[in-house]
VEXDREN-2710 file (C-alpha; in Angstrom, 1 decimal):
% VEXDREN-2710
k/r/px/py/pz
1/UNK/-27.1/152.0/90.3
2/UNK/-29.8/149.5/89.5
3/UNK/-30.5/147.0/86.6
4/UNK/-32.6/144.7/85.3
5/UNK/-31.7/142.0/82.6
6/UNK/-34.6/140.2/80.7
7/UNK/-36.9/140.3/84.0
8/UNK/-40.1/138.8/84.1
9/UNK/-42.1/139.3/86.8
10/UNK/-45.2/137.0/88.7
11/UNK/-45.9/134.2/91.3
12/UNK/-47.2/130.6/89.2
13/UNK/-48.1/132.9/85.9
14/UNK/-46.1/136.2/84.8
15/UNK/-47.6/139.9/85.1
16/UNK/-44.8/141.5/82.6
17/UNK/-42.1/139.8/80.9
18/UNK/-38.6/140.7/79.3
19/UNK/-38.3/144.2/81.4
20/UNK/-34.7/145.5/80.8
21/UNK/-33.9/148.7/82.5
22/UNK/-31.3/150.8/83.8
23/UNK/-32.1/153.3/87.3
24/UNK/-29.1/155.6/87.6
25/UNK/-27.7/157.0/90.3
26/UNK/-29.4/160.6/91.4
27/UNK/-32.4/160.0/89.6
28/UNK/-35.9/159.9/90.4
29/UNK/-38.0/156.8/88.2
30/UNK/-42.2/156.5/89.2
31/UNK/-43.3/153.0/88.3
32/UNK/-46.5/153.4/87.1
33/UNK/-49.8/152.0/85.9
34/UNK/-53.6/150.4/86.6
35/UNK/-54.4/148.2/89.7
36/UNK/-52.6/144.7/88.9
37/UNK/-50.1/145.7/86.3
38/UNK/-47.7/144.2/88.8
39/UNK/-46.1/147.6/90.8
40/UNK/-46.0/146.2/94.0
41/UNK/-44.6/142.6/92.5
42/UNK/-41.9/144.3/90.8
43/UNK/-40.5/146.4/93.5
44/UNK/-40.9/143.1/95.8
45/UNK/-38.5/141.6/93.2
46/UNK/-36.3/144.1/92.9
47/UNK/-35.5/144.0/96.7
48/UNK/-35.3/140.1/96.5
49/UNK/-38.4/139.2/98.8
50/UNK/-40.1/137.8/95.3
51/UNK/-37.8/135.5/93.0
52/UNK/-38.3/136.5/89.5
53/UNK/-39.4/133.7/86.9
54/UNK/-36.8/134.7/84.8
55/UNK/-33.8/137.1/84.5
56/UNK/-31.5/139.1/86.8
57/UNK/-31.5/142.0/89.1
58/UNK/-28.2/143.6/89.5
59/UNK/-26.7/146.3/91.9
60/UNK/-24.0/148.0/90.2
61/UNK/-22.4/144.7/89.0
62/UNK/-23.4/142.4/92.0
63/UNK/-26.3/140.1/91.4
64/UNK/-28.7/140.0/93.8
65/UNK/-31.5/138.4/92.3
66/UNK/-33.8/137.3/95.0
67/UNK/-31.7/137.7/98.0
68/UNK/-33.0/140.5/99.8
69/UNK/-30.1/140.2/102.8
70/UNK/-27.4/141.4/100.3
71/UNK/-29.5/143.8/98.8
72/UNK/-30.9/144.8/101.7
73/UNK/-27.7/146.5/102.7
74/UNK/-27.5/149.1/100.5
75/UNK/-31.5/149.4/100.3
76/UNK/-34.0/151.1/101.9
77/UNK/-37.9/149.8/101.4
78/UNK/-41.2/151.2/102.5
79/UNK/-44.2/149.2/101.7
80/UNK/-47.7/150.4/100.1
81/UNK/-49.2/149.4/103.3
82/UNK/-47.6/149.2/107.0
83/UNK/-50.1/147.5/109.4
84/UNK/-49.4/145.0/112.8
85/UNK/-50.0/141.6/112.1
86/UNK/-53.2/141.5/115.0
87/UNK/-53.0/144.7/117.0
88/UNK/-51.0/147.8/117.3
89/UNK/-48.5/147.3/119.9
90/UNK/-46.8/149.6/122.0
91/UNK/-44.1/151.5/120.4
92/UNK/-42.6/155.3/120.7
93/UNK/-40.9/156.6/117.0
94/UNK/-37.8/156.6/118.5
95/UNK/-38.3/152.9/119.3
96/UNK/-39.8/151.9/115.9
97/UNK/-36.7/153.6/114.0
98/UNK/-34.0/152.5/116.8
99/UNK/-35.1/148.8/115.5
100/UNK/-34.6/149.0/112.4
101/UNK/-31.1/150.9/112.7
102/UNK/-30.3/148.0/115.6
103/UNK/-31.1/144.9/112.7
104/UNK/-29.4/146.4/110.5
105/UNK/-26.0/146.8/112.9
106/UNK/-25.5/143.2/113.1
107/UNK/-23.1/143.5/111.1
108/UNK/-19.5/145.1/111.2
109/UNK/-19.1/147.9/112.4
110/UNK/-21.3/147.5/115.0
111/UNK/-22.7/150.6/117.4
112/UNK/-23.6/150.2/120.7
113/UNK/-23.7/153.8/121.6
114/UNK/-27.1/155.1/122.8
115/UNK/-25.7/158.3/122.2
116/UNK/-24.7/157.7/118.3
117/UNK/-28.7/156.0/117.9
118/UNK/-30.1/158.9/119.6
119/UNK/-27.4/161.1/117.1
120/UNK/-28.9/159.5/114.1
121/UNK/-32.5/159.2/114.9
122/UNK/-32.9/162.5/115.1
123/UNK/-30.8/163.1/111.7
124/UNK/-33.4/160.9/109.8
125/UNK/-35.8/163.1/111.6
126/UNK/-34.5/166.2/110.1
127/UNK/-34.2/164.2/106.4
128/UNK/-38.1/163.9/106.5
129/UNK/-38.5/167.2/108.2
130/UNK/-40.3/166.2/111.6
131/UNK/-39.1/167.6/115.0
132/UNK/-37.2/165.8/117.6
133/UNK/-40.5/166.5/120.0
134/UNK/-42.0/163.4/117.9
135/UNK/-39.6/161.0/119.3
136/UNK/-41.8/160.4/122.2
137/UNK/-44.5/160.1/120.8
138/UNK/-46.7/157.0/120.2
139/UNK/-46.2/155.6/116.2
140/UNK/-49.9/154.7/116.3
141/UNK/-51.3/157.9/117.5
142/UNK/-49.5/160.0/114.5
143/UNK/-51.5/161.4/111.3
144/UNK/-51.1/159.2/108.2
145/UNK/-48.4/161.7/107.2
146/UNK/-46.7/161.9/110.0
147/UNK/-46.4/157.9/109.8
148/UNK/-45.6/158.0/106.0
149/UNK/-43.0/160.3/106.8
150/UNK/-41.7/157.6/109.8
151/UNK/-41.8/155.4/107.9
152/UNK/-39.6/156.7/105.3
153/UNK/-37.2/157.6/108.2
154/UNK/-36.9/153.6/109.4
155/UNK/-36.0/153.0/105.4
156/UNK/-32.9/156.1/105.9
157/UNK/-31.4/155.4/109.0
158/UNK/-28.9/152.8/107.7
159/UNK/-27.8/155.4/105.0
160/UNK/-28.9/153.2/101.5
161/UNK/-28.0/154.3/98.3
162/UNK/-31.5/153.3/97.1
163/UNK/-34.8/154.3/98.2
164/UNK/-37.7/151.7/97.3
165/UNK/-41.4/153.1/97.8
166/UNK/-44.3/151.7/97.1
167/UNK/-47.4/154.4/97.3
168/UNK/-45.8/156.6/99.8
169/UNK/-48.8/158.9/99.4
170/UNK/-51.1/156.2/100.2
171/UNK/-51.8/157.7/104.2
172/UNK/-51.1/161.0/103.4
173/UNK/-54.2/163.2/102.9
174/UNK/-54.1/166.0/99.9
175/UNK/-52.0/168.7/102.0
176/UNK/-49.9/166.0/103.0
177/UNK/-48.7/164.6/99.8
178/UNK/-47.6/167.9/98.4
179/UNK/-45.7/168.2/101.4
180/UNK/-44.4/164.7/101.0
181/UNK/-43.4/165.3/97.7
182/UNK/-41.4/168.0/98.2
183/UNK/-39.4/166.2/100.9
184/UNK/-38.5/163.0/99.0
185/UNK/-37.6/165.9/96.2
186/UNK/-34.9/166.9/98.4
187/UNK/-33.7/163.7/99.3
188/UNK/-33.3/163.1/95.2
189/UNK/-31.7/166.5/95.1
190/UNK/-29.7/167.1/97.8
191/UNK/-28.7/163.8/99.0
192/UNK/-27.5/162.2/95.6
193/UNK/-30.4/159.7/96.3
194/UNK/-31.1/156.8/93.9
195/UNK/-35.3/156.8/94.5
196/UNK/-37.9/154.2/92.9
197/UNK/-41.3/154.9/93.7
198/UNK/-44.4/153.3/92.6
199/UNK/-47.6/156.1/91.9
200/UNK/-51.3/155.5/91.2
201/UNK/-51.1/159.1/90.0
202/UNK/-47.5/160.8/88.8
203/UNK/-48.4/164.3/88.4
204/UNK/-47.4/165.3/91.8
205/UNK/-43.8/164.5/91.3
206/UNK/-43.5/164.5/87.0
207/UNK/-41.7/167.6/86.9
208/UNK/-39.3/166.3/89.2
209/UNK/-39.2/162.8/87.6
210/UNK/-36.2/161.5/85.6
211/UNK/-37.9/158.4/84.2
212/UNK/-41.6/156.6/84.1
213/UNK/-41.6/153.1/84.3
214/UNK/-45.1/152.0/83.0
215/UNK/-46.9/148.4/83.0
216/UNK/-50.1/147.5/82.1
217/UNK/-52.0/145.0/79.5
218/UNK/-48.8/142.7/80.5
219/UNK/-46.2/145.4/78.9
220/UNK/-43.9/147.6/79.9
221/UNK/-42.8/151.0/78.7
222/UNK/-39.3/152.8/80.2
223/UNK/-38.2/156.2/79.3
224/UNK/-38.7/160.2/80.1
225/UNK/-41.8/161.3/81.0
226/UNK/-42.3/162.6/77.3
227/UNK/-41.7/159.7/76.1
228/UNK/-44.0/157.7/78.1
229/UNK/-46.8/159.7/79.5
230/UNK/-48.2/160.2/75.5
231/UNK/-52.1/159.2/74.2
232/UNK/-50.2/156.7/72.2
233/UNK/-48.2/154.9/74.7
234/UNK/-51.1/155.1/77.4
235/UNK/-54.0/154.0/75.5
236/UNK/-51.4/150.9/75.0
237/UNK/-51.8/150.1/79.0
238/UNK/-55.3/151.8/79.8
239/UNK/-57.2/151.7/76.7
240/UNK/-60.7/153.2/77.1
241/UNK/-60.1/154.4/80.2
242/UNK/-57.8/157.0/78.5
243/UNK/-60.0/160.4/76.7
244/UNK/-58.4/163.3/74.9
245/UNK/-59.7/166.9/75.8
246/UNK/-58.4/169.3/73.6
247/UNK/-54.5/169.0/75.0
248/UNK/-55.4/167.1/78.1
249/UNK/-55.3/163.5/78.3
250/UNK/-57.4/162.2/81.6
251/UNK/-56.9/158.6/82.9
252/UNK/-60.1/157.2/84.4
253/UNK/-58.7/154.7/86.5
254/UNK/-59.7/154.6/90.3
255/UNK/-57.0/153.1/93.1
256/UNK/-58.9/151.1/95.8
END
């Protein structure tokens, strides 16, 4: 689905260099690792909104390095953080998700239909398991869930084949995110959904996870979660941060 040749990642300096990977179609991948081991830059440049410093990002075998219009067809992004630029303006969810269907209909074929929006507002709806009730309701006055989840929903309703998210637990609180987690399981599962996600903590999804993608001490590490998640390879990225009890390796690493 997606591919990366000899990418190195940055802005003047780079964060990780030489990462050569392969996301397959159906899978689920967590990109993982320490504050500033270059998630969030990474995702950024896989949808084209940061030019790498070197190398190629390719979509099946279009290259779309750095140009997140092309990509951004077949793409669907949420961000680690979704906040108005000075206040938060008035806007209903059906509103908020009706835009982004709207940009992205510029194109051919074009739908006018109020009926086929409405149609496919409230299948994205049913995707992230929210009622239709919510439509109405204000974006701002919904739980950090409930806006995760909306969120999510804006990414779906042009039907991508690839689903970019960058801390989607980040606004959830604990009962969320297992609840969370289970739904963007199902869209893996039973929507042949390609889904890239970056996770300050992977446990929540790992049995459900295809591959780990892990940076840190500028390296990168890409395999199964066996493969990856071992004292070995993590004491690489985290150093002393990583201890050993008895079978049980804890990371002591704290998201701000």
């Amino acid at each position: 689905m997606l591919r990366t040749i000899d990418l190195s990642i940055g802005y003047s300096e780079p964060v990780v260099e030489g990462i050569t990977v392969k996301f397959r179609e159906g899978t689920l991948t967590q990109v993982v690792g320490p504050n500033g081991s270059g998630k969030t830059t990474l995702l950024r440049t896989l949808i084209g909104l940061i030019r790498p410093l070197r190398g190629k990002v390719f979509l099946r075998e279009l290259d779309v390095t750095g140009m997140p219009d092309l990509i951004g067809r077949y793409v669907g992004y949420v961000p680690q953080i979704f906040t108005p630029s000075y206040f938060a303006y008035p806007v209903s969810v059906e509103e908020f998700i009706e835009s982004s269907y709207l940009l992205y209909r510029r194109r051919w074929p074009r739908i006018s239909s109020n009926k086929l929006i409405k149609e496919r507002i409230n299948e994205v709806l049913r995707l992230v398991e929210l009622g239709e009730d919510i439509r109405r309701k204000s974006f701002w006055e919904l739980s950090g869930g409930q806006k995760q989840r909306i969120l999510i929903a804006r990414a779906l309703v042009h039907e991508p084949k690839l689903l970019i998210l960058d801390e989607p637990f980040s606004l959830a609180d604990p009962t969320s995110r297992t609840s969370l987690a289970l739904t963007l399981i199902k869209l893996v599962r039973n929507n042949s959904m390609t889904v890239i996600m970056s996770s300050h903590d992977p446990t929540l999804l790992l049995p459900h996870t295809d591959e780990i993608l892990l940076l840190g001490n500028s390296r990168w590490f890409f395999g199964k979660p066996y493969e990856i998640l071992t004292e070995e390879v993590l004491k690489e990225v985290y150093g002393e941060a990583i201890t050993v009890h008895e079978k049980h390796t804890h990371i002591h690493d704290y998201h701000m």
